[in-house]
C-alpha positions as CSV (number, residue, x, y, z in Angstrom):
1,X,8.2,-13.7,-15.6
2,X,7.5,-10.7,-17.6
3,X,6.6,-8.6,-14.5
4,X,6.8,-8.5,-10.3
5,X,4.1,-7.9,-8.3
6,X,5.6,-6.3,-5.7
7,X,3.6,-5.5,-1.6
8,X,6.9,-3.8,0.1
9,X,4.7,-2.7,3.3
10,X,3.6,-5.5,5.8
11,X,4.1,-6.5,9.5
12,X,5.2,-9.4,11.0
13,X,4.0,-11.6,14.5
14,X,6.2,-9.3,16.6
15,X,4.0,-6.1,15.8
16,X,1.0,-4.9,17.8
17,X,-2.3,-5.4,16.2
18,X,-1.2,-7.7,13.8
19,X,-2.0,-12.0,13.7
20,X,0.2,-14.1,15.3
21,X,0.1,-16.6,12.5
22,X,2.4,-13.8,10.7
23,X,5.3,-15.5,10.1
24,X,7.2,-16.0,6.8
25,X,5.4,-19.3,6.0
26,X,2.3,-17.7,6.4
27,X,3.5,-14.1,4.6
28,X,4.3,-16.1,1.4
29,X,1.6,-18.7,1.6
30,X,-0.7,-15.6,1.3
31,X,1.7,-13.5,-0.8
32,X,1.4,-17.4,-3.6
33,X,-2.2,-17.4,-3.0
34,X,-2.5,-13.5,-4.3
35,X,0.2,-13.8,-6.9
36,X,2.5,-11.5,-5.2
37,X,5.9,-12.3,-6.5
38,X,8.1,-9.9,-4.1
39,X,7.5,-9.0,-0.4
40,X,8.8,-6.7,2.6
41,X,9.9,-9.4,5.5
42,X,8.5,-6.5,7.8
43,X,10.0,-5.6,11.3
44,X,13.4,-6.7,11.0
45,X,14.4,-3.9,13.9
46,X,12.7,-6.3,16.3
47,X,16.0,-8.8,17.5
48,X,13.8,-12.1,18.1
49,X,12.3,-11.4,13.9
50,X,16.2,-10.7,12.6
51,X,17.3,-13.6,14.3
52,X,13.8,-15.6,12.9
53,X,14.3,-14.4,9.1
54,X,18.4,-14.2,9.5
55,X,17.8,-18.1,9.8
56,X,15.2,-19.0,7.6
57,X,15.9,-16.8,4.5
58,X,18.9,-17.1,1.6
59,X,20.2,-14.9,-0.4
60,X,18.8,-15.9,-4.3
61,X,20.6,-12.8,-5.7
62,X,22.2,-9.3,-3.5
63,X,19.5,-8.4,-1.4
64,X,16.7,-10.7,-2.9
65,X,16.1,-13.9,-0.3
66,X,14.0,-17.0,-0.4
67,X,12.2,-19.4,1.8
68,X,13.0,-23.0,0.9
69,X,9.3,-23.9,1.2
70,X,7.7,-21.2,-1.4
71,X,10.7,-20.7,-3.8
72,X,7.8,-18.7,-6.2
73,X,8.1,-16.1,-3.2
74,X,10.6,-13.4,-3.0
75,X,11.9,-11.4,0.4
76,X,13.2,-8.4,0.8
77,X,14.6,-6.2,4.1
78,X,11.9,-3.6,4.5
79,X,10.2,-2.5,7.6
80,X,8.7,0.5,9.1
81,X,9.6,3.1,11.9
82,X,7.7,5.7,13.4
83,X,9.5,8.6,14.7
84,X,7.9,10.6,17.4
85,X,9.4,14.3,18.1
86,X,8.9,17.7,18.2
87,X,9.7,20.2,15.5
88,X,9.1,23.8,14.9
89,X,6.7,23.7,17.7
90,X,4.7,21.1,16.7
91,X,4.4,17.6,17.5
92,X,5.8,15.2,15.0
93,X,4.6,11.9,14.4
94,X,5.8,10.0,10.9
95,X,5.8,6.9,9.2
96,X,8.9,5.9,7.3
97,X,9.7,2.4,5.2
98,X,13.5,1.6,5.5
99,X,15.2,-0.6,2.7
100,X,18.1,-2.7,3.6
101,X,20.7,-4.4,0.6
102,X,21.8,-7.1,3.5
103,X,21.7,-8.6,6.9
104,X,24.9,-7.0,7.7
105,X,23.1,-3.8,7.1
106,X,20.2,-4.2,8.8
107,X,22.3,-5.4,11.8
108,X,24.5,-2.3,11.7
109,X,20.9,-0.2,12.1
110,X,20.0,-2.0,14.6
111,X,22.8,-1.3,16.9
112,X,22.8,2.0,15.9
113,X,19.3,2.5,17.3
114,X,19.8,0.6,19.7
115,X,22.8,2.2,21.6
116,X,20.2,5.8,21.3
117,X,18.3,3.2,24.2
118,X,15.2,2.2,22.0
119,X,13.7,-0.6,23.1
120,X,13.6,-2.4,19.9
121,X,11.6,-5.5,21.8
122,X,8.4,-3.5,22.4
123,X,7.3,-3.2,19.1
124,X,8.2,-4.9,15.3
125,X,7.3,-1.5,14.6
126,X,9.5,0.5,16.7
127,X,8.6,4.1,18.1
128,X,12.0,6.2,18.2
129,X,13.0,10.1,18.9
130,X,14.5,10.7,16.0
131,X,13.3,13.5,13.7
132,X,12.7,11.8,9.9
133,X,15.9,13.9,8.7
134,X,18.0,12.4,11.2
135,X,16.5,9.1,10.7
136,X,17.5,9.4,7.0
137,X,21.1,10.7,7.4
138,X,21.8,8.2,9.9
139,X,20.5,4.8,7.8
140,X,22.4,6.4,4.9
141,X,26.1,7.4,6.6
142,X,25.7,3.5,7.8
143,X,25.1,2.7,4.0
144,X,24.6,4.6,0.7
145,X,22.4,1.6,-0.8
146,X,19.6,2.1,2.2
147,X,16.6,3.7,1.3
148,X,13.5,5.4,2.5
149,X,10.1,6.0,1.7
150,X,7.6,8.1,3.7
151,X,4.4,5.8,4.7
152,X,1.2,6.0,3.7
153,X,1.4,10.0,3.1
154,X,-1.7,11.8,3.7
155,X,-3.0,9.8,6.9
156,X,-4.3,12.1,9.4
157,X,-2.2,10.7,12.6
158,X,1.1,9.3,11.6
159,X,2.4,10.4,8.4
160,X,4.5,13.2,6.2
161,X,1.4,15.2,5.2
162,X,-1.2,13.9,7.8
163,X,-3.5,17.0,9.1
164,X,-2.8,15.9,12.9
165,X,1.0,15.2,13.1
166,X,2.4,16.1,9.4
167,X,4.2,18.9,7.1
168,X,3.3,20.7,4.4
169,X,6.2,19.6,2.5
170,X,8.6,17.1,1.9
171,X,11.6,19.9,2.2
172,X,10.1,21.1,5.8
173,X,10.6,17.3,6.7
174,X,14.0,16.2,5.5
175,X,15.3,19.7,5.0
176,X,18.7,19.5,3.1
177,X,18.5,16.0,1.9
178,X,15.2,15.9,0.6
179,X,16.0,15.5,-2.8
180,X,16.9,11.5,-1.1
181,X,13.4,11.3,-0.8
182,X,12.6,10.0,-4.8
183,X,9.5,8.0,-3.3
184,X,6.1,7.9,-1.4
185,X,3.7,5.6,-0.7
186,X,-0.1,6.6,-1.4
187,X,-1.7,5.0,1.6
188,X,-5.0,3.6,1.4
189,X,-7.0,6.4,1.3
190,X,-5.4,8.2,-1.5
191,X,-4.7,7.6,-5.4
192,X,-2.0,8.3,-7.6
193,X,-4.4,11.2,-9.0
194,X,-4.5,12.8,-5.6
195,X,-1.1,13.1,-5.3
196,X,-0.6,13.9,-8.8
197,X,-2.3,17.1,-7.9
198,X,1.1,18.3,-5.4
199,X,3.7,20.5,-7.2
200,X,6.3,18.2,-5.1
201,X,5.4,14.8,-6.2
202,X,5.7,15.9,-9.9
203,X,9.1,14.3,-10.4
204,X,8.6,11.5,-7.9
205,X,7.9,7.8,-7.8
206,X,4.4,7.5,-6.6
207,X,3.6,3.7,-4.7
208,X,1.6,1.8,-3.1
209,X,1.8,-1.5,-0.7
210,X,-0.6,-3.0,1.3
211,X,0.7,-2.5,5.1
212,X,-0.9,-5.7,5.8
213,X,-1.1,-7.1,9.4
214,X,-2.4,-10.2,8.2
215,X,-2.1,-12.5,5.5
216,X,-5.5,-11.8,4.1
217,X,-4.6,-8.4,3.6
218,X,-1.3,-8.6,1.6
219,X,-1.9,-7.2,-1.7
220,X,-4.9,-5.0,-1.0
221,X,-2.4,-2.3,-3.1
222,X,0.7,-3.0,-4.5
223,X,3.7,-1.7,-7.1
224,X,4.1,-3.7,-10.1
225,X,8.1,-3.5,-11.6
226,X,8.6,-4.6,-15.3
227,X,11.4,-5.5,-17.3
228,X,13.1,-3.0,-19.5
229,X,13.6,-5.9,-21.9
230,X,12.5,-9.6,-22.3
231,X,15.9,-11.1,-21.7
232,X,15.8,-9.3,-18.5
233,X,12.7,-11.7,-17.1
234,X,14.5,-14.4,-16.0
235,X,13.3,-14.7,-11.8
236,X,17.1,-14.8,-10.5
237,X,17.7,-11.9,-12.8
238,X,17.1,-8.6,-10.5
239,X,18.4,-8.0,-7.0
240,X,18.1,-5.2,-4.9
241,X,20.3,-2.7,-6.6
242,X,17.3,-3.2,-9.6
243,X,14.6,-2.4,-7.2
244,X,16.3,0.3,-5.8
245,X,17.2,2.0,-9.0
246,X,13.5,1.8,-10.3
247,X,12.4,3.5,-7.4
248,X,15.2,6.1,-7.9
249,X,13.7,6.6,-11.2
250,X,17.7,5.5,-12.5
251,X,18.6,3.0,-15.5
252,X,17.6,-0.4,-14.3
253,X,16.6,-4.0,-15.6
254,X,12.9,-2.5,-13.7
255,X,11.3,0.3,-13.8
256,X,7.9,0.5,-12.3
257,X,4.9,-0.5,-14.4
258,X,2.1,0.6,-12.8
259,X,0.7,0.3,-9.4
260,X,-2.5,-1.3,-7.9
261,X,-4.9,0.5,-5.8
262,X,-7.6,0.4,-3.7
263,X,-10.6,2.8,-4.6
264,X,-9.4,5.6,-2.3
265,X,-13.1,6.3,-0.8
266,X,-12.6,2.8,0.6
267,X,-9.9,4.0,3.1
268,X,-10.6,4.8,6.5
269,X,-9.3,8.3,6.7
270,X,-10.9,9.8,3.2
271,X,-13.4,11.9,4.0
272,X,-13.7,14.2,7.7
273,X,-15.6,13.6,10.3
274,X,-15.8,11.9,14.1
275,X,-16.3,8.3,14.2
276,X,-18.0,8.2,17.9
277,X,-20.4,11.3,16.9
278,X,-20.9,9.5,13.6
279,X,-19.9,12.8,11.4
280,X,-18.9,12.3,8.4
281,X,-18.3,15.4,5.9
282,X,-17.2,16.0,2.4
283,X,-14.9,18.9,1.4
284,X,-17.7,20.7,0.7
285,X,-19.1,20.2,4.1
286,X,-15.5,21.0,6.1
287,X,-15.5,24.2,3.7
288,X,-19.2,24.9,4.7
289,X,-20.0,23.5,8.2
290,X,-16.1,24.2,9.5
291,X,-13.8,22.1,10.5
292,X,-15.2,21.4,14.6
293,X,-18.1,18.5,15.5
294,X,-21.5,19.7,15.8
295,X,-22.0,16.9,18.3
296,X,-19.1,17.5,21.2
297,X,-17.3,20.6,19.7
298,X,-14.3,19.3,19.4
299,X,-12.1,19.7,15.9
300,X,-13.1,16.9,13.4
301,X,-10.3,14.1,12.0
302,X,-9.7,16.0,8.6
303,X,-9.7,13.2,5.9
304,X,-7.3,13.1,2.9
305,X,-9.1,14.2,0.5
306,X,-9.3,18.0,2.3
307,X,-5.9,18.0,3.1
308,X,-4.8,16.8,-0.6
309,X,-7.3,19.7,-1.3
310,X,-5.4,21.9,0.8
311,X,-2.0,21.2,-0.7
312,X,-2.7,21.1,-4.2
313,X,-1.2,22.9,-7.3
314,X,-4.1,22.4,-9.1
315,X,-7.5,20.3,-9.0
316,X,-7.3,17.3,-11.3
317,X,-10.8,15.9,-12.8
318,X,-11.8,13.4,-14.7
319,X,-11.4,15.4,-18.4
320,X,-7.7,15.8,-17.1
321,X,-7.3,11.8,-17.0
322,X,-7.0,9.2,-20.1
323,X,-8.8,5.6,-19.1
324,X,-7.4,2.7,-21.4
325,X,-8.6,-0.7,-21.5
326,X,-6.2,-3.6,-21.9
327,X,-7.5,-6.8,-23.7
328,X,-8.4,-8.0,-20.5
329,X,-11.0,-5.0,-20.0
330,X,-8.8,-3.7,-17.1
331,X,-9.0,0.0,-16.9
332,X,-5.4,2.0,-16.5
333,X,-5.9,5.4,-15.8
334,X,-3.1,7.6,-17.1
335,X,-3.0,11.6,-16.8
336,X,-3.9,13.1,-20.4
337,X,0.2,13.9,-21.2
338,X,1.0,10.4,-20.2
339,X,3.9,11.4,-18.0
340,X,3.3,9.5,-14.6
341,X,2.9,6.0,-14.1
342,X,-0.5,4.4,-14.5
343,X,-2.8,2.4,-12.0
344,X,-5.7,0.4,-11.8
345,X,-8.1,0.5,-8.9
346,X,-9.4,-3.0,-7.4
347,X,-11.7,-4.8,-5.1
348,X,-10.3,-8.0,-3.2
349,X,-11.7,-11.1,-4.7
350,X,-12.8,-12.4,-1.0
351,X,-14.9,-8.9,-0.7
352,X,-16.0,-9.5,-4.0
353,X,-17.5,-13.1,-3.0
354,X,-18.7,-11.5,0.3
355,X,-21.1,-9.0,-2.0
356,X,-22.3,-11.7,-4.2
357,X,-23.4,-14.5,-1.3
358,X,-24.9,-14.3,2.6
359,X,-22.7,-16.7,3.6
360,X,-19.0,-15.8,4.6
361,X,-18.3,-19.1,5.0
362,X,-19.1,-19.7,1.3
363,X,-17.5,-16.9,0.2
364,X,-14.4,-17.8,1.8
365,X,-14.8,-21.6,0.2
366,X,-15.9,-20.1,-3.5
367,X,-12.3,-18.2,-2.9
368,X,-10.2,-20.9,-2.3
369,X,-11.7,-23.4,-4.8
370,X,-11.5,-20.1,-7.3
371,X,-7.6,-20.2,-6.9
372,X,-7.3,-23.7,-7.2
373,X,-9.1,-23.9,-10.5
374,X,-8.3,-20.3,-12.0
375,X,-5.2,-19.3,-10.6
376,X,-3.8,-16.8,-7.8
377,X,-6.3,-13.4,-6.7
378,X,-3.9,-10.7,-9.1
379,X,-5.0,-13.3,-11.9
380,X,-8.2,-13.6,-11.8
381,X,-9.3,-9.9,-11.4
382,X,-6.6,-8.5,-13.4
383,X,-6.5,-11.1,-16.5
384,X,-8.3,-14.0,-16.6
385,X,-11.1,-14.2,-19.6
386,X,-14.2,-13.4,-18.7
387,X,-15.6,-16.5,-20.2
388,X,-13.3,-18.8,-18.3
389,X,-14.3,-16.6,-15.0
390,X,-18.0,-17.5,-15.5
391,X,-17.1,-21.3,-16.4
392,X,-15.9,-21.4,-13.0
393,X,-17.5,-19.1,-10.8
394,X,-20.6,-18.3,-12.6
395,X,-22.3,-15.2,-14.6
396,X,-22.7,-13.1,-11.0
397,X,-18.8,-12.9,-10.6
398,X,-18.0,-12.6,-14.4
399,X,-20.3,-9.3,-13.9
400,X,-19.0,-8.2,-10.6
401,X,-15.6,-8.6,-12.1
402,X,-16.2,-6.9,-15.2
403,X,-17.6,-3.8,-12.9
404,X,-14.7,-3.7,-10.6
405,X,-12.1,-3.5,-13.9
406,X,-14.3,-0.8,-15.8
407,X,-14.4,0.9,-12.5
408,X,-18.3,1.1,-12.6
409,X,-18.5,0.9,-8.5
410,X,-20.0,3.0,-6.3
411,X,-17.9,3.8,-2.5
412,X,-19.5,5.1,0.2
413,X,-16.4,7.1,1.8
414,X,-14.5,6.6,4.9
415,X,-13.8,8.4,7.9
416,X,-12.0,8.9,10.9
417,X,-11.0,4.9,11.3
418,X,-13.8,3.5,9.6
419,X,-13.3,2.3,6.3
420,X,-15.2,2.7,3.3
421,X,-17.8,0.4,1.5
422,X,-17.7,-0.3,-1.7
423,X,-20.9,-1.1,-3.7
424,X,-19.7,-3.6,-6.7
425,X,-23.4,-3.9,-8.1
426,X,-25.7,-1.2,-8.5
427,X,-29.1,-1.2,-7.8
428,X,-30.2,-2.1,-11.5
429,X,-27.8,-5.0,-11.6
430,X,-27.8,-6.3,-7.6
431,X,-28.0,-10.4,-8.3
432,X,-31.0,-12.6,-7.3
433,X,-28.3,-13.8,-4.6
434,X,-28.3,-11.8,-1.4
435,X,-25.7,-9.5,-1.0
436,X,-23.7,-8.1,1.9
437,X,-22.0,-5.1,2.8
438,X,-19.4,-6.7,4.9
439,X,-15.9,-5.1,4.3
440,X,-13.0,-7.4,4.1
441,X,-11.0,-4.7,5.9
């Protein structure tokens, strides 16, 4: 194993909005089918989950667990609290991954919040008072080797930036210890170019993960950690501590490769707008038309992409960026000094299939017979020859594959809750076969 593909966001069964068939056995019979080689266990604040994984998973190395069933699959103690509170007059609202080395750990956390009264059964995501500094200081006087990340960044309602709820800097948020803050997660409706853009993020570890509340949707972004040396790549030879330290930017068997993205126009908070007066604006138009609905004059969802706009250094463009191919014809995109971590942008193989046929049901057979014969999703859209790609699947998803790893799509952007839609084909190219514009997400 020269590389882990890791998706360190996700929910289990006990959250709201999420499928009740998300248990472990169906987390890492997803997370096998995708190629996902490391994933979050999700919600493990929520007593009847702990008690569920507590039983189920064992310890492989410190901090890394397995299910007996899918040994290929890797676990680790991460979930996700939202703190709720009131700060500088200003509501508060922000998402936060929390790491855990161990059981004990966790267990010692969840007492903790648990004695503040929280009711830690509502919710596998739990809803607590604390402000994010006080969340941090109090995981890390229980431990030194917890660890948190700020979710999804740049979403408008729940998150460290968002335009409804957030700051305008990570030091405003975590005040004196926000230099413990050495990572952030994109979100879906963001890039690592985007965030490239904020003076803040220069010397931090940009990721991404899928916050998946279904199997279907693990891997829709992800971090990929590589070895720092081939006798490194054995699969029992990294633990926690490794992890960790990649993320800390410290020496480490890992260090993070690159990360996998979804185009961030696909996202559902990219652009501005109101999703019941169906207005959507660019930049342009919030700079132009103002930042209130035309339709019932109230104040528009502002999208990412303004409020990355409004807290950027400097505007990155394309000239800025360097786009390498691999043998593979996957495009990484690096900034032209080749100091921050490259990513590669992606379309899910089922929404793929759904673009190329007018049949969901077929699409959803060509995808599992796809697997069977070619290997897990990550493989086939990432390295698999084109040649053997149309052996299998035909010329029409060698060609819609080919697209999405040159990055030749077209997005039509996101707004206020509704996701994007990505156009693998374009007009020129669209296949005798029907196509369909139904989003996997």
């Amino acid at each position: 194993m020269s590389a882990i593909i890791a998706d360190l966001h996700l929910h289990s069964k006990f959250s709201q909005a999420v499928s009740k068939k998300m248990g472990l056995e169906e987390i890492a019979y997803w997370a096998r089918l995708k190629g996902i080689n490391l994933v979050a266990t999700g919600d493990w604040t929520h007593p009847l989950w702990f008690r569920e994984i507590k039983k189920k998973l064992k310890v492989i190395t410190p901090g890394i667990f397995q299910l007996e069933k899918f040994p290929e699959v890797k676990f680790m103690l991460v979930t996700e609290i939202s703190t709720v509170y009131s700060h500088k007059e200003k509501l508060r609202k922000i998402h936060h991954l929390i790491f855990s080395p161990s059981f004990e750990v966790a267990e010692k956390i969840i007492k903790k919040l648990a004695g503040f009264g929280y009711n830690l059964l509502a919710d596998g995501r739990p809803t607590i008072g604390l402000s994010s500094r006080e969340l941090l200081e109090l995981i890390m006087d229980i431990n030194e080797n917890t660890f948190l990340i700020p979710c999804h960044i740049w979403t408008p309602w729940f998150s460290l930036f968002g335009s409804r709820s957030g700051y305008d800097s990570i030091e405003e948020s975590f005040e004196d210890l926000s230099t413990y803050i050495t990572a952030v997660e994109t979100g879906l409706s963001s890039d690592p170019v985007m965030n490239w853009q904020i003076k803040e993020l220069t010397n931090r570890v940009i990721v991404s993960f899928s916050d998946a509340h279904s199997g279907s949707k693990l891997g829709r972004e992800a971090t990929v950690f590589v070895f720092n040396n081939e006798q490194a790549s054995k699969p029992e030879a990294y633990s926690f501590s490794d992890i960790l330290n990649a993320l800390k930017q410290k020496p480490s068997r890992l260090k993070i490769g690159y990360t996998i993205e979804f185009f961030p126009q696909e996202g559902k908070y990219h652009w501005s707008g109101h999703r019941d007066c169906r207005v959507r604006y660019s930049p342009e138009e919030v700079l132009k038309k103002g930042k209130i609905c035309p339709v019932c004059q109230r104040q528009l969802t502002i999208g990412v992409e303004n409020r990355v706009i409004e807290l950027s250094e400097r505007m990155i463009k394309k000239d800025d960026l360097c786009f390498l191919k691999n043998r593979s014809g996957l495009t990484f995109v690096y900034d032209k000094e080749k100091k921050r971590t490259p990513f590669v942008s992606i379309v899910p193989l089922m929404e793929i299939l759904q673009q190329i046929t007018d049949s969901p049901a077929k699409a959803e057979k060509d995808y599992f017979r796809l697997i069977n014969e070619l290997g897990p999703e990550f493989l086939i859209i990432l390295n698999t020859p084109y040649e053997k790609i149309e052996a299998v699947g035909g010329r029409t998803l060698k060609e819609a594959i080919r697209n999405v790893r040159e990055r030749e799509v077209k997005v039509e952007p996101g707004y206020d809750g509704v996701f994007g839609k990505v156009q693998i084909f374009s007009r020129k190219e669209k296949p005798e076969v029907q196509t369909s514009q139904l989003g996997l997400f």
